[in-house]
C-alpha positions as CSV (number, residue, x, y, z in Angstrom):
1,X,11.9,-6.9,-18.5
2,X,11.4,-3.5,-19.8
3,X,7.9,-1.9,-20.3
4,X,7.8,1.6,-21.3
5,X,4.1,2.8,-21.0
6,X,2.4,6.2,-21.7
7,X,-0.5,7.4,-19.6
8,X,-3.0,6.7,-22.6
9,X,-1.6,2.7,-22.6
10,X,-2.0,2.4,-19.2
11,X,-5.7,3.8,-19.4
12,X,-6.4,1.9,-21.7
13,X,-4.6,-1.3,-20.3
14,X,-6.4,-1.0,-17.1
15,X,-10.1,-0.5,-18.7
16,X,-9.3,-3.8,-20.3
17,X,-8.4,-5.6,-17.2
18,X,-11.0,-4.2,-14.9
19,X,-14.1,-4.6,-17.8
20,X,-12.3,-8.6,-19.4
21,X,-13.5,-8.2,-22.4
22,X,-14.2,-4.6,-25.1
23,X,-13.9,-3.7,-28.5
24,X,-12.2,-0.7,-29.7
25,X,-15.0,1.5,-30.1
26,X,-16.0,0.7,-26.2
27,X,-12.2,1.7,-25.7
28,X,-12.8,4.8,-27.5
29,X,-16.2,6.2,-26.5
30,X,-15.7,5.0,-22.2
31,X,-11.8,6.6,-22.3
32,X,-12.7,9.4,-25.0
33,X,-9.7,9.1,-26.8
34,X,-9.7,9.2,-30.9
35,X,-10.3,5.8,-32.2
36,X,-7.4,5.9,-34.3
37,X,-5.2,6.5,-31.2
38,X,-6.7,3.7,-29.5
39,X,-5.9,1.3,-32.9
40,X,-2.4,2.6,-32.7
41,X,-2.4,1.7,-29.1
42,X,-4.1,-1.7,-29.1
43,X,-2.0,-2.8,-31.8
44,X,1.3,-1.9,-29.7
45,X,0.1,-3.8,-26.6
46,X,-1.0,-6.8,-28.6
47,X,2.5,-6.8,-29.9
48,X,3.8,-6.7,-26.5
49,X,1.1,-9.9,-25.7
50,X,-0.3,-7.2,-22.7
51,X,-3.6,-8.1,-24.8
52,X,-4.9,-10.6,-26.8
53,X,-8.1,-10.8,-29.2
54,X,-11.1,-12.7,-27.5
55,X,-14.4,-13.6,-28.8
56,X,-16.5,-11.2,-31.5
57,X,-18.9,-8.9,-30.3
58,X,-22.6,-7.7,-31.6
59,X,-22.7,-5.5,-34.8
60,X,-24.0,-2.5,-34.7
61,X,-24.1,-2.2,-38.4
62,X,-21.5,-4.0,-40.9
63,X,-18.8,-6.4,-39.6
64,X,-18.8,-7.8,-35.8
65,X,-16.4,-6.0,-33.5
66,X,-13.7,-8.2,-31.9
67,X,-13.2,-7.8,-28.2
68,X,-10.1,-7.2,-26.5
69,X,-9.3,-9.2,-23.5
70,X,-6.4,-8.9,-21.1
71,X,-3.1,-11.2,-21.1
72,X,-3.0,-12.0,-17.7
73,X,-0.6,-14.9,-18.2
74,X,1.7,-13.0,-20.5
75,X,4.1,-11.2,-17.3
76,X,4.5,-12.1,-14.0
77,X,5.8,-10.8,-11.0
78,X,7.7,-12.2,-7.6
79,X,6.4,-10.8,-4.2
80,X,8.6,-11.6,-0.9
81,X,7.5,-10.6,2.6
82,X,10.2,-10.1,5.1
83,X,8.5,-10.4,8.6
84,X,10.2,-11.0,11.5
85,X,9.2,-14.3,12.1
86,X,9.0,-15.5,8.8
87,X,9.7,-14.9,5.1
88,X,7.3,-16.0,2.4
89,X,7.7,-15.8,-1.4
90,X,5.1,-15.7,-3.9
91,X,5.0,-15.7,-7.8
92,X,1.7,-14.3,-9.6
93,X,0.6,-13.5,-12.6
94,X,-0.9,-9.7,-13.5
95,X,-4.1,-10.8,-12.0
96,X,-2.9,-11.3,-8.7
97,X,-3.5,-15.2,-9.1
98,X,-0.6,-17.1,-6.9
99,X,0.9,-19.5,-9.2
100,X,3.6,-21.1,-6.2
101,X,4.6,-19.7,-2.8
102,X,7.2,-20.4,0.1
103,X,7.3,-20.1,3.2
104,X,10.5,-20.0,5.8
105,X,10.0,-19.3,9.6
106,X,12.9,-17.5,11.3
107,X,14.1,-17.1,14.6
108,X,15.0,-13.8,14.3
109,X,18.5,-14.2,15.2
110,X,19.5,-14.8,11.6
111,X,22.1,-12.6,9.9
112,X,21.6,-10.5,6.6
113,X,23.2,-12.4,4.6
114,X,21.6,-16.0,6.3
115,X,18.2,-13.7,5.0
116,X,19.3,-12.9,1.8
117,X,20.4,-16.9,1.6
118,X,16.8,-17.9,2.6
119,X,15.1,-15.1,0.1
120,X,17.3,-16.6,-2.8
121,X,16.2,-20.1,-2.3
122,X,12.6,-19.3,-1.8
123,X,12.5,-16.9,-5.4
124,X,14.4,-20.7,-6.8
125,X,11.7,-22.8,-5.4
126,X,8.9,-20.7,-6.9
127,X,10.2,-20.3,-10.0
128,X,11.2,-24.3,-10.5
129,X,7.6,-25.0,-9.3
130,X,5.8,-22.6,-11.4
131,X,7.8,-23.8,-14.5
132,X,8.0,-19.8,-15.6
133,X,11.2,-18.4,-17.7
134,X,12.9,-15.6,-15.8
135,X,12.7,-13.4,-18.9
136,X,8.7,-13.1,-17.9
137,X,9.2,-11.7,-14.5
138,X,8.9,-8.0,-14.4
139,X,10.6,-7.9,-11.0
140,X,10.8,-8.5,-7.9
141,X,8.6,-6.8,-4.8
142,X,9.7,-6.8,-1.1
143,X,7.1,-5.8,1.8
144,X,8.4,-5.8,5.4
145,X,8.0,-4.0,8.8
146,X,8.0,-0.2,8.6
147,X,9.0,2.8,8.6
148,X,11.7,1.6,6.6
149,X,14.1,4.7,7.4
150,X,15.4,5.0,3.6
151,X,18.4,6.5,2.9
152,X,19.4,8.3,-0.3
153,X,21.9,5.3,-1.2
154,X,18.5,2.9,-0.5
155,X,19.9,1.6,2.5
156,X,16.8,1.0,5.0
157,X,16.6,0.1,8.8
158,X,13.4,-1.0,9.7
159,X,12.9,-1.5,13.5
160,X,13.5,-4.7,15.6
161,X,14.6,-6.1,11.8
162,X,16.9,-9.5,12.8
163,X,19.5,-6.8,14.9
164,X,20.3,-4.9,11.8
165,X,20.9,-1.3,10.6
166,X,21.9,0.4,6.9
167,X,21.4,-2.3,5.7
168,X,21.8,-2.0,1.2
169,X,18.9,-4.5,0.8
170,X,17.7,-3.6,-2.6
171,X,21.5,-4.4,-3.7
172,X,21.6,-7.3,-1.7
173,X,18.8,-8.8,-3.6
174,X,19.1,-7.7,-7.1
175,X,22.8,-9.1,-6.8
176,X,21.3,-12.6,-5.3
177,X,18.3,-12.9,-7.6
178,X,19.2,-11.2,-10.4
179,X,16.3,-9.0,-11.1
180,X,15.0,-5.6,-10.2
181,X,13.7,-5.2,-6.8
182,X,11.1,-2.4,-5.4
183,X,11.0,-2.3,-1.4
184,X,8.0,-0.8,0.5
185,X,6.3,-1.5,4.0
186,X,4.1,-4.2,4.7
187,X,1.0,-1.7,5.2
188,X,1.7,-0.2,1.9
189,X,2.3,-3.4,-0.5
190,X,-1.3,-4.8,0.8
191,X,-2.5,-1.5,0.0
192,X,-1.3,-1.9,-3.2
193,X,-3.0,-5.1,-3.4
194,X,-6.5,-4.2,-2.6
195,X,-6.0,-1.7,-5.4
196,X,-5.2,-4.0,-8.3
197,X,-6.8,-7.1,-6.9
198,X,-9.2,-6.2,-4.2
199,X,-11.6,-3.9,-2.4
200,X,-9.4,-0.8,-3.7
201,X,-10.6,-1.9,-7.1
202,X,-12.3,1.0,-9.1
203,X,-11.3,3.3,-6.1
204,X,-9.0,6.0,-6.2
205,X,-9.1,7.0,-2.6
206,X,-9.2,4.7,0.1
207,X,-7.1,3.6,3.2
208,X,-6.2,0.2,4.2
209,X,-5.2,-0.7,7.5
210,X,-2.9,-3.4,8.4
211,X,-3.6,-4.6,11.9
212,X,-1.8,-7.5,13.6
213,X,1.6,-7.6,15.8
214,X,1.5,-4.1,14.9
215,X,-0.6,-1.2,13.2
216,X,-0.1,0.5,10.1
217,X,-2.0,2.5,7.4
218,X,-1.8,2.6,3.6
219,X,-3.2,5.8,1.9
220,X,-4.2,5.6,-2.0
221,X,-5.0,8.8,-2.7
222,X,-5.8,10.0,-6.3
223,X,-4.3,6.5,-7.5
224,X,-1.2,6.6,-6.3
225,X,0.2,5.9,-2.9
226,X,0.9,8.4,-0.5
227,X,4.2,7.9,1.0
228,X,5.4,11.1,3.1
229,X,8.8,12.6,3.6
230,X,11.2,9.6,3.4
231,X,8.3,6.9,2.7
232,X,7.6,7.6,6.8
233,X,3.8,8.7,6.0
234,X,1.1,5.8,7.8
235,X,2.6,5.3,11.1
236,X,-1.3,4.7,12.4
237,X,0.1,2.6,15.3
238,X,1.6,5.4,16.3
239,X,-1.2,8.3,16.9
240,X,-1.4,8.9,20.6
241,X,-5.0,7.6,21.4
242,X,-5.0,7.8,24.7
243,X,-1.8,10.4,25.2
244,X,-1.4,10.1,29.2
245,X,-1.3,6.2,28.6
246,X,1.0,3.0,28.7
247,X,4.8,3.5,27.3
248,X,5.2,2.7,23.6
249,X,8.3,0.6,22.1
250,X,8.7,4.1,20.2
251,X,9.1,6.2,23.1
252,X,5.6,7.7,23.0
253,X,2.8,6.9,25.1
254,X,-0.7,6.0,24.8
255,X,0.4,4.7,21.5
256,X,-2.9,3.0,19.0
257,X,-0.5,0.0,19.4
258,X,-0.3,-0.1,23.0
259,X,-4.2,-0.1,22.7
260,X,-5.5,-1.9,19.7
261,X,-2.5,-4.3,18.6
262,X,-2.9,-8.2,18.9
263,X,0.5,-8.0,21.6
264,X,-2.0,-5.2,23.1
265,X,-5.5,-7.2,23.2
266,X,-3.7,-10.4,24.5
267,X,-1.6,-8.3,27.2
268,X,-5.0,-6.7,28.6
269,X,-6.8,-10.1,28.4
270,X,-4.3,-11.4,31.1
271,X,-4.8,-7.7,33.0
272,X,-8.9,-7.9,33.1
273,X,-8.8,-11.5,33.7
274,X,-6.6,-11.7,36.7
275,X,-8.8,-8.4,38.2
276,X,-11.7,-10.4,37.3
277,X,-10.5,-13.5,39.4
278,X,-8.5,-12.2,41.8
279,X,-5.6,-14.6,40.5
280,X,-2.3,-13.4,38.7
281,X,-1.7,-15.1,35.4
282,X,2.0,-13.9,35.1
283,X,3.4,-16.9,33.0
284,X,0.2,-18.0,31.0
285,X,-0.9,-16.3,27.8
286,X,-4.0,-16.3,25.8
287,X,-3.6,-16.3,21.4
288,X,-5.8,-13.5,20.1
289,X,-7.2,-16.1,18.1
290,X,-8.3,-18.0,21.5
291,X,-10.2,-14.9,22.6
292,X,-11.4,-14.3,20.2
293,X,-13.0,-17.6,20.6
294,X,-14.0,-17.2,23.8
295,X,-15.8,-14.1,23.0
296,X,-17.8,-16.2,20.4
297,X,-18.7,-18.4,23.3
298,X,-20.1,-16.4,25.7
299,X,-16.9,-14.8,27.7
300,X,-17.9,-11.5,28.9
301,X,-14.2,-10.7,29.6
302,X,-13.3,-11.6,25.8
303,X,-15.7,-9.7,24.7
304,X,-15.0,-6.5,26.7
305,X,-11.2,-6.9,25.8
306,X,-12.0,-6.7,21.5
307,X,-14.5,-4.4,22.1
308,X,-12.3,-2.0,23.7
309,X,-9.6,-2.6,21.2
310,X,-11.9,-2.0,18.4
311,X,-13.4,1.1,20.0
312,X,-9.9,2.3,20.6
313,X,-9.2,1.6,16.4
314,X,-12.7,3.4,15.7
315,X,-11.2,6.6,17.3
316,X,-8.0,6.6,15.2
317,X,-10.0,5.8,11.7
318,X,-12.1,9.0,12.4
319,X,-8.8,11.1,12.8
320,X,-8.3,9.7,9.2
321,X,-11.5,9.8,8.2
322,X,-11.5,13.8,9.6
323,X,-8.4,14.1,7.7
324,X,-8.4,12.3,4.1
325,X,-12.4,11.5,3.4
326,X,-11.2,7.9,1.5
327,X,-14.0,6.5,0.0
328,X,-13.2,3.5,2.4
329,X,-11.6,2.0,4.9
330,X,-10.4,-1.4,4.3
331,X,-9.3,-3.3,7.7
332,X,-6.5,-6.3,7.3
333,X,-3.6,-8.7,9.2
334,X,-5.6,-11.0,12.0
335,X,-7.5,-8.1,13.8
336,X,-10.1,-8.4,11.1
337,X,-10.7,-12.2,12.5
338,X,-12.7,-10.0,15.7
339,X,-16.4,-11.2,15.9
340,X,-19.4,-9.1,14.6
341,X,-20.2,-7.3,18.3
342,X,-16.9,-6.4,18.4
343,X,-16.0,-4.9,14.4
344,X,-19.4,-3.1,15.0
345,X,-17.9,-0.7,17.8
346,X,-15.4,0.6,15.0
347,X,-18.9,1.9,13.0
348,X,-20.4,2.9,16.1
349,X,-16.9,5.2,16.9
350,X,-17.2,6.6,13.7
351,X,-20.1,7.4,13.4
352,X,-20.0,9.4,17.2
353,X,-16.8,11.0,16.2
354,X,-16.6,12.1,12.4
355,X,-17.1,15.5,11.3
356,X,-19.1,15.4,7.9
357,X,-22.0,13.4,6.6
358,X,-20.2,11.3,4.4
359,X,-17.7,10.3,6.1
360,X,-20.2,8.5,8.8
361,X,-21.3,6.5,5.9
362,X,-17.6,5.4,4.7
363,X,-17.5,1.6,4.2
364,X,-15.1,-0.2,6.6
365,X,-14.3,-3.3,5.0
366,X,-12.2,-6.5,6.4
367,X,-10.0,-7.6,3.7
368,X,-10.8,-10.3,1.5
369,X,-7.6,-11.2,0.9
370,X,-5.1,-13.8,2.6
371,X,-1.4,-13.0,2.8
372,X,-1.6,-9.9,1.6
373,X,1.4,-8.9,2.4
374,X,3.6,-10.8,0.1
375,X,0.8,-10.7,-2.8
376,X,1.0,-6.6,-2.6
377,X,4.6,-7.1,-2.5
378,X,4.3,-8.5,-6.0
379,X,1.7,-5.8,-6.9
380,X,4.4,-3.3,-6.3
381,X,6.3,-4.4,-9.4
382,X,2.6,-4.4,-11.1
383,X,1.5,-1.1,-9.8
384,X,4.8,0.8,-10.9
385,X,4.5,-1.0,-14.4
386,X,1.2,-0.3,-15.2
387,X,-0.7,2.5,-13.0
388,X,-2.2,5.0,-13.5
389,X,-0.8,7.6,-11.2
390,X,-0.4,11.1,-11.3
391,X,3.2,10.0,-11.5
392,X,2.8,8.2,-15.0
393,X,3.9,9.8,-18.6
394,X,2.3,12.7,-20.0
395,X,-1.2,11.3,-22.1
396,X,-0.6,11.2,-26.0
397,X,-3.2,11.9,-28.9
């Protein structure tokens, strides 16, 4: 499905979605654009069924205006998360509302094609469930474990990624599925989705931050997504916190994810409890999720352990906050599950450690949203249709 947008369409497009409902003089006087223009464009994006004519609104003076509303229902887009424990597909509509989803757990021995084979089935399943025509699917979005390491001939090898290198994914898929794909990392697909459908909304600078098996960042900055040479920009996990520290898998040390990471919090658990009672738990191990709980109950220990981590992820947001000044910080993945006591030593950090007024007053946010992931991997396909970065077509009068 093609969409060719200008930057004036997509302004216009967007006001629509965020506000529901406004006439074309709203259009015209909130976007100053010439009213004509705005006709010409409404009537084009009715035409397309982007937008649809809703209810009449209050005159001013001679005949009622009729408001615009968004066609949320009129496109849709397929979101896939390749983790490495699981794949999950999605299917949702331009509002980020999940119309049917998937999920397959893997072993992490499969082969690439065995993947591809699982993906295909998935995108079949959700599409047969939802009932939707495949000419109505703008695409196809994938989000997995970064940095993907993207060659020029889109070949990507993401680390620890079921034993494979170079591997042509984007073909893979578009051959199996039979519709354009857009890859990204995980940390940068739910970034994506906070913007169109969450937190990010109505923010053109923020930073999400996906914390959970491992750590990585997302960076909106002036609407659009800040990817770095070779997409390798938001490697969070990997900012030396504490530099003369423990051995990273990347080679590094003192690594945010040898600190802060759920592996990281459940490893240290098993440390400060077996100092604490004098007894080695070498083949036990306690779920993040169950210290969690026991910090809720009274566990001292527990409690120490998520404070630390979160103190240690306080220090690394106000090296981002020194260097970017988002408007926020949104925090996602299972880490945002830790207790009050605990997400309050990440405010506390900040506040001890950043430069500039403002930035000790920067919102950090836990996400709202459940499986991010694989919804912001949908929201790729949305975002690149319809945003509004510095990337989109000139603006026409």
């Amino acid at each position: 499905m093609e969409l060719t947008m200008d930057y004036n369409s997509r302004q216009i497009l967007n006001l629509i979605r965020e506000q529901e409902a406004l006439s074309r003089v709203e259009i015209s006087e909130r976007l100053e654009i010439p009213q004509p223009t705005v006709t010409r464009i409404t009537n084009k994006l009715m035409k397309s069924n982007l937008l649809k004519e809703g209810k009449q609104g209050i005159s001013s003076g001679g005949r009622r205006p009729t408001k615009l509303e968004f066609n949320e229902n009129c496109y849709y887009s397929l979101g896939i998360e390749l983790g490495r424990s699981a794949i999950k597909a999605a299917l949702i509509n331009l509002n980020g509302h999940l119309l049917s989803f998937r999920m397959k757990v893997t072993s992490g021995s499969e082969s690439i094609d065995q993947i591809i084979e699982y993906v295909k089935e998935a995108v079949e399943e959700v599409m047969e469930e939802s009932d939707i025509a495949k000419d109505r699917i703008l695409g196809v979005g994938v989000g997995m474990p970064g940095p993907l390491n993207e060659t020029v001939d889109h070949k990507v090898s993401p680390p620890n990624f079921y034993q494979e290198k170079n591997i042509p994914l984007k073909s893979l898929l578009e051959e199996a599925i039979q519709l354009p794909v857009t890859l990204d990392n995980d940390a940068n697909a739910a970034t994506v989705a906070e913007k169109w459908f969450g937190d990010g909304v109505g923010f053109t600078n923020f930073s999400y931050v996906l914390a959970d098996i491992g750590i990585g960042c997302g960076l909106m900055l002036n609407d659009s997504l800040y990817k770095g040479l070779n997409g390798e920009s938001g490697e969070l996990g990997h900012m030396s916190i504490n530099f003369p520290g423990e051995l990273c898998h990347c080679g590094n040390y003192g690594c945010l994810e040898t600190l802060s990471s759920l592996p990281a919090i459940e490893k240290n658990y098993m440390r400060m409890l077996s100092h604490k009672t004098g007894i080695t738990h070498s083949d036990s191990k306690t779920s993040f999720e169950d210290i969690v709980k026991e910090a809720n109950e009274g566990s001292m220990v527990a409690q120490q352990v998520l404070d630390q981590a979160t103190q240690y992820l306080g220090i690394a947001l106000s090296n981002l906050i020194n260097l970017f000044a988002p408007q926020k910080v949104i925090i996602g993945g299972e880490f945002r599950k830790v207790n009050v006591q605990a997400f309050d030593k990440i405010h506390s950090t900040i506040e001890a450690r950043v430069m500039g007024k403002s930035g000790k007053r920067i919102p950090i946010v836990k996400s709202k949203i459940e499986e991010a992931v694989v919804l912001g991997a949908g929201a790729l396909v949305i975002n690149e249709k319809f945003s509004l970065s510095l990337n989109s077509q000139t603006r026409q009068t």
